[in-house]
PQR file with spaces between the fields and no chain letter, atoms N, CA, C, O and H, PARSE charges and radii, in Angstrom:
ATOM       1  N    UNK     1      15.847    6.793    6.926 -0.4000 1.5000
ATOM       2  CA   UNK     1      15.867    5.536    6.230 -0.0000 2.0000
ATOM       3  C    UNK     1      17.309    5.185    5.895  0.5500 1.7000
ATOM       4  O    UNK     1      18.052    6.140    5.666 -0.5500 1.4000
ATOM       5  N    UNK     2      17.835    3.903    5.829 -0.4000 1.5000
ATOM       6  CA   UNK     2      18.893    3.950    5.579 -0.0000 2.0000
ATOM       7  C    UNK     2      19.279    3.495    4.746  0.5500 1.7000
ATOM       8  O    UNK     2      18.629    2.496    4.439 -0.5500 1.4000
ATOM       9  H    UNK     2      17.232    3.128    6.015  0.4000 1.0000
ATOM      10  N    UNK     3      20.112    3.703    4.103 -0.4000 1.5000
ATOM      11  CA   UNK     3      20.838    3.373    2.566 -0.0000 2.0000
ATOM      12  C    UNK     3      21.329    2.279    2.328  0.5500 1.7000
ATOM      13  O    UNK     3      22.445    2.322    1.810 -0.5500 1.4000
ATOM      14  H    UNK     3      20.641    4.514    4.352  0.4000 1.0000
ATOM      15  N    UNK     4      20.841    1.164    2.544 -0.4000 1.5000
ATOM      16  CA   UNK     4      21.002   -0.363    2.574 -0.0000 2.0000
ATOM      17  C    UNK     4      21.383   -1.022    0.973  0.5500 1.7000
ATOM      18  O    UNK     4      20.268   -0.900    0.468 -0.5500 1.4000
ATOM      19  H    UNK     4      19.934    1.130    2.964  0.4000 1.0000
ATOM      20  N    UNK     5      21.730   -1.267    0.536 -0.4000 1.5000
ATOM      21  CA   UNK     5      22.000   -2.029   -1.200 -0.0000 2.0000
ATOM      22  C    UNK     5      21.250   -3.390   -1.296  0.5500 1.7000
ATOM      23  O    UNK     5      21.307   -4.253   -0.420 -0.5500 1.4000
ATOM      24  H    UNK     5      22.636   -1.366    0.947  0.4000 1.0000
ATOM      25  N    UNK     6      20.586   -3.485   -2.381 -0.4000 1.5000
ATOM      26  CA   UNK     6      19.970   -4.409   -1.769 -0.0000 2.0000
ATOM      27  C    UNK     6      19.687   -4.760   -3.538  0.5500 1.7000
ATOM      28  O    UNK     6      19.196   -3.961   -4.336 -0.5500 1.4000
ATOM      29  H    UNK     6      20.540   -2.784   -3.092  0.4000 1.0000
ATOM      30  N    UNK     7      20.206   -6.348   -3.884 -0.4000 1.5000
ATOM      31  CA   UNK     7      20.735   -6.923   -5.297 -0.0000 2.0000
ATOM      32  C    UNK     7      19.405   -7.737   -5.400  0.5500 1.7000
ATOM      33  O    UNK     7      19.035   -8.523   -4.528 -0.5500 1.4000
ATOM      34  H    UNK     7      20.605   -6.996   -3.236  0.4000 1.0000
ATOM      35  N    UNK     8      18.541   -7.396   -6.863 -0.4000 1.5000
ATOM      36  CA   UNK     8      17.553   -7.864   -7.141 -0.0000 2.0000
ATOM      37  C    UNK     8      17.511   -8.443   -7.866  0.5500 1.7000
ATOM      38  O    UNK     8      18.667   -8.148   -8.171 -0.5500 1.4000
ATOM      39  H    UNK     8      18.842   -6.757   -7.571  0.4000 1.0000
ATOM      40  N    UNK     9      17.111   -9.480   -8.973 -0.4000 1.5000
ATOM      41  CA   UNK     9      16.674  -10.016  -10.890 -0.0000 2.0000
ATOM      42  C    UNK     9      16.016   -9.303  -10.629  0.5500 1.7000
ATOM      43  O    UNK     9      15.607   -8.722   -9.624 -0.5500 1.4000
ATOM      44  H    UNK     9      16.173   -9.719   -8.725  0.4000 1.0000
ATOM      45  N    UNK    10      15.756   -9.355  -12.585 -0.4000 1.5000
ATOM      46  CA   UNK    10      14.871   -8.660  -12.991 -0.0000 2.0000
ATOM      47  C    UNK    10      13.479   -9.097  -12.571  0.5500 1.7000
ATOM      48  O    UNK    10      12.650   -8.220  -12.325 -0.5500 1.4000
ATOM      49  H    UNK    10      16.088   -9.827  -13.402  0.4000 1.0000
ATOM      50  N    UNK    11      13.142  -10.420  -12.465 -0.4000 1.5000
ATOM      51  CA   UNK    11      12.018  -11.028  -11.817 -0.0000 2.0000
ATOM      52  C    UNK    11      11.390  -10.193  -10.642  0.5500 1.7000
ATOM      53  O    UNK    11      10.330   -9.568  -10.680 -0.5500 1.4000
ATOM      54  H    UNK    11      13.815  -11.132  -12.664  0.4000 1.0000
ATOM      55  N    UNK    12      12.443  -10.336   -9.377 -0.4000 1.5000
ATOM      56  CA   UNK    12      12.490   -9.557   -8.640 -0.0000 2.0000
ATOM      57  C    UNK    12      11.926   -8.059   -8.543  0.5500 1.7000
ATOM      58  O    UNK    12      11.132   -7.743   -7.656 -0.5500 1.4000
ATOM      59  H    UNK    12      13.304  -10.843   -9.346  0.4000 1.0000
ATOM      60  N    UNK    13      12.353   -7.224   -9.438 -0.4000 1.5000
ATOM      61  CA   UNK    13      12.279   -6.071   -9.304 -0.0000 2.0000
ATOM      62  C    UNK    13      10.825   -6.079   -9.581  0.5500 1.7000
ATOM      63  O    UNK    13      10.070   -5.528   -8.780 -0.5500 1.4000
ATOM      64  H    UNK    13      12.998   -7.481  -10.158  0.4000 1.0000
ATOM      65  N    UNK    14      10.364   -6.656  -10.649 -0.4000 1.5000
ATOM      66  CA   UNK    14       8.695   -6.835  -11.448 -0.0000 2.0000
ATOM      67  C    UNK    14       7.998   -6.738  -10.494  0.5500 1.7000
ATOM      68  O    UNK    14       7.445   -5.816   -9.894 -0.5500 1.4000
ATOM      69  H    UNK    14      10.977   -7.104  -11.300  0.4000 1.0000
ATOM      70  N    UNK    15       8.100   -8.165  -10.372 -0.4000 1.5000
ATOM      71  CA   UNK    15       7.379   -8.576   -8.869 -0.0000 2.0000
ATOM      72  C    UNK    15       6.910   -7.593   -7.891  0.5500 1.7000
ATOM      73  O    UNK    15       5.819   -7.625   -7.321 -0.5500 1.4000
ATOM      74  H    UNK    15       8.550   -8.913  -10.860  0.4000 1.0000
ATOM      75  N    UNK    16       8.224   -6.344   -7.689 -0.4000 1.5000
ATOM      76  CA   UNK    16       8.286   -5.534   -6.387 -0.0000 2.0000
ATOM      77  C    UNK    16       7.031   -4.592   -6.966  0.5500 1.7000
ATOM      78  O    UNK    16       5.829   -4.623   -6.701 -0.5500 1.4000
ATOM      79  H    UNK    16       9.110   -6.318   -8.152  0.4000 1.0000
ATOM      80  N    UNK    17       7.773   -3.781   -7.826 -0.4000 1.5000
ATOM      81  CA   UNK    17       6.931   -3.040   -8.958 -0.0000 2.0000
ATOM      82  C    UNK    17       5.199   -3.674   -9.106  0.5500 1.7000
ATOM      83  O    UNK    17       4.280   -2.955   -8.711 -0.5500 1.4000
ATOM      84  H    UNK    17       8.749   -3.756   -8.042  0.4000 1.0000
ATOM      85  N    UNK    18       5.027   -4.502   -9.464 -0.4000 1.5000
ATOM      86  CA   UNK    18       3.491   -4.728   -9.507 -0.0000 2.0000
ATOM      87  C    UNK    18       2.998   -4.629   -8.153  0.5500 1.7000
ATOM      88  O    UNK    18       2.027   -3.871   -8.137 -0.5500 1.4000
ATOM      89  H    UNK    18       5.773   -5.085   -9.785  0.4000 1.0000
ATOM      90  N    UNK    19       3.234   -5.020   -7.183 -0.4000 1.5000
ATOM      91  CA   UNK    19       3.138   -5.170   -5.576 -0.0000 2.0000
ATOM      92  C    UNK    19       2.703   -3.591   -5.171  0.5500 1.7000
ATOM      93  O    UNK    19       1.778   -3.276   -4.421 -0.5500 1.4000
ATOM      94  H    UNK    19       4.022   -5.635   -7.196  0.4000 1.0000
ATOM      95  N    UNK    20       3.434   -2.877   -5.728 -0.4000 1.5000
ATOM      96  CA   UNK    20       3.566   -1.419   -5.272 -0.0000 2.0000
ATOM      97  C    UNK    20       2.810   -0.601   -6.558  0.5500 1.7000
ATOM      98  O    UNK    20       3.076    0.591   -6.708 -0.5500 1.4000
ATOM      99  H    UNK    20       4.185   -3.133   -6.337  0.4000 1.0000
ATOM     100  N    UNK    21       2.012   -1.169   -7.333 -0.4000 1.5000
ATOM     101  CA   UNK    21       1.100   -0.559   -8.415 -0.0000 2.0000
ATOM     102  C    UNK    21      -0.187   -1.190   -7.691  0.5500 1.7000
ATOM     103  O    UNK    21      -1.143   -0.433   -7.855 -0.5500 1.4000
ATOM     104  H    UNK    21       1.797   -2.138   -7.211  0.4000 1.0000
ATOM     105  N    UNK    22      -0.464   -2.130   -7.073 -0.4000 1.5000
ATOM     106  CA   UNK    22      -1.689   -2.376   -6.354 -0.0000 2.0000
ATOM     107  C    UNK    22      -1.898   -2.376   -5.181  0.5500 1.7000
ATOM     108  O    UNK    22      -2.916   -2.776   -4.617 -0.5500 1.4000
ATOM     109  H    UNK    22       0.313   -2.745   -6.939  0.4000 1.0000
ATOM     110  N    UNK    23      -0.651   -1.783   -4.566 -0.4000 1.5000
ATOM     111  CA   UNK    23      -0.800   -1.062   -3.037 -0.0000 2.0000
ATOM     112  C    UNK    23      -1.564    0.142   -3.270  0.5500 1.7000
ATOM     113  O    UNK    23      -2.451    0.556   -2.524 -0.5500 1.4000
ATOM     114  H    UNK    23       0.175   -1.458   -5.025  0.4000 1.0000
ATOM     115  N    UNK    24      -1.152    0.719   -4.411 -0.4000 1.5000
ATOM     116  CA   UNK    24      -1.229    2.276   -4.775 -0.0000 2.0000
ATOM     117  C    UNK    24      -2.807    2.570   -5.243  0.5500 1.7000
ATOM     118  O    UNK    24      -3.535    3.517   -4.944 -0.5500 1.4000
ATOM     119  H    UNK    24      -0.431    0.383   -5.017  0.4000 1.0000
ATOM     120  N    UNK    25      -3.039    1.522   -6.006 -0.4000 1.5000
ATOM     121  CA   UNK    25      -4.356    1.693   -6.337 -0.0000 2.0000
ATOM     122  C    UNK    25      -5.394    1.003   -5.559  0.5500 1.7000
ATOM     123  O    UNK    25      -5.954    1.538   -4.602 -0.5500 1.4000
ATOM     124  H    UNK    25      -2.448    0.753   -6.249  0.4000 1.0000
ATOM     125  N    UNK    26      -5.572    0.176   -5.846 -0.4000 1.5000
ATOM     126  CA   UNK    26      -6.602   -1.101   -5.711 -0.0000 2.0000
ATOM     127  C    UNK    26      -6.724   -1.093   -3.664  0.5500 1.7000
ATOM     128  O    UNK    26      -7.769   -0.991   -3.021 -0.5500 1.4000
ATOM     129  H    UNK    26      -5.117   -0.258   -6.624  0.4000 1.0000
ATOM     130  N    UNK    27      -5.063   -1.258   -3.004 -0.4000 1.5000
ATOM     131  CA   UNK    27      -5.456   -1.347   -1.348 -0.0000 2.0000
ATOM     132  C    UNK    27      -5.777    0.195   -1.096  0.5500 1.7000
ATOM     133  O    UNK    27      -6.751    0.564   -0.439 -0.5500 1.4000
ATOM     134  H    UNK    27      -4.215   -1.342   -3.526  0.4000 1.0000
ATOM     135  N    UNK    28      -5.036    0.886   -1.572 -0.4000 1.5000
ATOM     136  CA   UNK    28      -5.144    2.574   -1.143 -0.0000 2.0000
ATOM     137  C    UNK    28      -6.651    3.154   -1.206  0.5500 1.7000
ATOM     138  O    UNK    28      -7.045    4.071   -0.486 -0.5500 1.4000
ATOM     139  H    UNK    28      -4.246    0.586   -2.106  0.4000 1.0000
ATOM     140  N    UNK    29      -7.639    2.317   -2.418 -0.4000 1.5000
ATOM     141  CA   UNK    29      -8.933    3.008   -2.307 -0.0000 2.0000
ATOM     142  C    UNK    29      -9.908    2.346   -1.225  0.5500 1.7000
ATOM     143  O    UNK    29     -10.785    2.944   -0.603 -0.5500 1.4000
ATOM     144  H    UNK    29      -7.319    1.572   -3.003  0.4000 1.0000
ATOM     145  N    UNK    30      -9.522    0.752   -1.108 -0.4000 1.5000
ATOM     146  CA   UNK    30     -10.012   -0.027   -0.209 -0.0000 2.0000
ATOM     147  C    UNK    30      -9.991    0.464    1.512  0.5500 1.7000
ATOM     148  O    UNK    30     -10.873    0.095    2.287 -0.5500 1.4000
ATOM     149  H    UNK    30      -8.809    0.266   -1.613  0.4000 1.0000
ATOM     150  N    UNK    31      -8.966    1.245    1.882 -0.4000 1.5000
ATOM     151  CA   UNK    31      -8.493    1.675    2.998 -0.0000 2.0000
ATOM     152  C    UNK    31      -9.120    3.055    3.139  0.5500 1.7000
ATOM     153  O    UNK    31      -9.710    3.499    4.124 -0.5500 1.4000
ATOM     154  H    UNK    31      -8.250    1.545    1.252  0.4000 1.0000
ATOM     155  N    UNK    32      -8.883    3.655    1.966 -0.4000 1.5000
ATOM     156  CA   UNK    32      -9.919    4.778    2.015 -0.0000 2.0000
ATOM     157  C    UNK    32     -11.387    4.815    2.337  0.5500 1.7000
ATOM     158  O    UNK    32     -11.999    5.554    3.109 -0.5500 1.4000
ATOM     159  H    UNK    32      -8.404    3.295    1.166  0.4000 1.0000
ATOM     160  N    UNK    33     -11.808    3.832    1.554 -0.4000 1.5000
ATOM     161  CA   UNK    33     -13.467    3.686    1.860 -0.0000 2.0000
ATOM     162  C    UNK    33     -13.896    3.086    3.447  0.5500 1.7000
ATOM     163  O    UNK    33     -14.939    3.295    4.066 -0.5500 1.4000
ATOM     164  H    UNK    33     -11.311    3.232    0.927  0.4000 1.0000
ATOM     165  N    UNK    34     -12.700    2.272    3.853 -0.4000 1.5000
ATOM     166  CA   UNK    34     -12.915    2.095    5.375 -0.0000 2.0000
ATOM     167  C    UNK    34     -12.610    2.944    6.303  0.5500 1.7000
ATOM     168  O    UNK    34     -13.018    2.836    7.459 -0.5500 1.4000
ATOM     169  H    UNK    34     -11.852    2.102    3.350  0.4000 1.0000
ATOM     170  N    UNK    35     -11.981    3.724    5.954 -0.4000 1.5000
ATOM     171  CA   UNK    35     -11.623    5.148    6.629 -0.0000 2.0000
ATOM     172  C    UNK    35     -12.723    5.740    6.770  0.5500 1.7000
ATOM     173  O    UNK    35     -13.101    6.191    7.851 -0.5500 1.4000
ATOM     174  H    UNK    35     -11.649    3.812    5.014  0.4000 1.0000
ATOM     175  N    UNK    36     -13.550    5.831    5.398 -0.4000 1.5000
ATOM     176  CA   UNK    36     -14.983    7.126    4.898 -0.0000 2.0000
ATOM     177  C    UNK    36     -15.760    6.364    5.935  0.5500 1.7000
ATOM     178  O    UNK    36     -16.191    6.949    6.928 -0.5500 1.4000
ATOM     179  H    UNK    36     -13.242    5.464    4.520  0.4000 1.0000
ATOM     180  N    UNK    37     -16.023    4.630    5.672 -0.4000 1.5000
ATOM     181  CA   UNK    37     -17.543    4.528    6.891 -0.0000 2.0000
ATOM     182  C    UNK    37     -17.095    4.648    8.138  0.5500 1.7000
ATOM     183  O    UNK    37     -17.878    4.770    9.080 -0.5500 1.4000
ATOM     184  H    UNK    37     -15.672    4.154    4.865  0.4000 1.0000
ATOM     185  N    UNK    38     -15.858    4.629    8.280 -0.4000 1.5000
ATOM     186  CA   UNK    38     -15.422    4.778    9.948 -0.0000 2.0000
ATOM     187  C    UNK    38     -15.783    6.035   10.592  0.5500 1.7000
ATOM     188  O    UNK    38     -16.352    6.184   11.674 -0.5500 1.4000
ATOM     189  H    UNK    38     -15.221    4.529    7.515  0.4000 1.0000
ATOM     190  N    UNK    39     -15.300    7.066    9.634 -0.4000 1.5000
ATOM     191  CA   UNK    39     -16.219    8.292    9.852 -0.0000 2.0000
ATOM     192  C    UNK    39     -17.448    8.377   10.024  0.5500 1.7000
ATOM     193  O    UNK    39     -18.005    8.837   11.021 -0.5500 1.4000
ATOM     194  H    UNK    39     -14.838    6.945    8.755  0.4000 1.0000
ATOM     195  N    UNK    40     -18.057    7.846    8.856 -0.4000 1.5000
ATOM     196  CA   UNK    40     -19.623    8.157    9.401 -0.0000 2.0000
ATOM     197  C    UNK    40     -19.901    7.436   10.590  0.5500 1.7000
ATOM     198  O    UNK    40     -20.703    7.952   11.369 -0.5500 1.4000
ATOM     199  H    UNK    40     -17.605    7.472    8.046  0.4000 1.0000
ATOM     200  N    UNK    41     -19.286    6.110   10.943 -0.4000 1.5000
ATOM     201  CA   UNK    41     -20.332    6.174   12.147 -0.0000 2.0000
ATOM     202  C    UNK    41     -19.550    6.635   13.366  0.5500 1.7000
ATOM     203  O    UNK    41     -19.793    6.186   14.486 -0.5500 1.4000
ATOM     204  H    UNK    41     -18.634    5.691   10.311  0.4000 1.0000
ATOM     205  N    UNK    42     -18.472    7.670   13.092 -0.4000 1.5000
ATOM     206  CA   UNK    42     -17.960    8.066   14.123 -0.0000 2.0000
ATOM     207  C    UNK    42     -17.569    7.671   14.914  0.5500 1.7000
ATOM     208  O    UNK    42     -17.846    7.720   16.112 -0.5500 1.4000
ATOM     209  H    UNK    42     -18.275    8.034   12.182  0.4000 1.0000
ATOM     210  N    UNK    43     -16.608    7.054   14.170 -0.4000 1.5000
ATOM     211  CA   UNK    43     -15.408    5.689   15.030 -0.0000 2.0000
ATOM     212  C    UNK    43     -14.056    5.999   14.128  0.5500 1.7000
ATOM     213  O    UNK    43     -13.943    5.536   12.993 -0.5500 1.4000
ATOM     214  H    UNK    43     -16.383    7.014   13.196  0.4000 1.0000
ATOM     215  N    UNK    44     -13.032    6.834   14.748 -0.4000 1.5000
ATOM     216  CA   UNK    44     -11.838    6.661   14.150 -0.0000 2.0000
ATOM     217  C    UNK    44     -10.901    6.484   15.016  0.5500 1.7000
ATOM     218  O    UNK    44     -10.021    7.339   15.123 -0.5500 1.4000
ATOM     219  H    UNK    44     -13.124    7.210   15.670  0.4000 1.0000
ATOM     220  N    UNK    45     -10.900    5.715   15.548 -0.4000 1.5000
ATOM     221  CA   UNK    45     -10.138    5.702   17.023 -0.0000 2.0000
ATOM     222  C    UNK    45      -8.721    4.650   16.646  0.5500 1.7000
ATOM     223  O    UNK    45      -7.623    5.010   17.071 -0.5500 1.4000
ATOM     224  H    UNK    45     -11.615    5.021   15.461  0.4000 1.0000
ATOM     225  N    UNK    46      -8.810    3.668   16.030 -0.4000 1.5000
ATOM     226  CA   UNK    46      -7.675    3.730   15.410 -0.0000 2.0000
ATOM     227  C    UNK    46      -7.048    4.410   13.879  0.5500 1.7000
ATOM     228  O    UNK    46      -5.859    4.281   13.587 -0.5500 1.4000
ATOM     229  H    UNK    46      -9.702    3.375   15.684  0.4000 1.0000
């Protein structure tokens, strides 16, 4: 990865921050559970 600088507001940073508190939760379990039925019907092919 590379070490890029990269000048935010504080707005900005929030913004990023909440974005990445509901990636974490809220899409991460959503993706999970499509993962789980993909399994069951024995389809994980992507």
């Amino acid at each position: 990865m590379s070490e890029k600088e990269v000048i935010l507001t504080r707005g900005g940073l929030q913004k990023l921050e909440e974005e990445l508190e509901f990636l974490k939760s809220i899409k991460r379990k959503e993706v999970a559970e499509r993962i789980k039925q993909a399994i069951e019907f024995g389809d994980i092919s992507e």
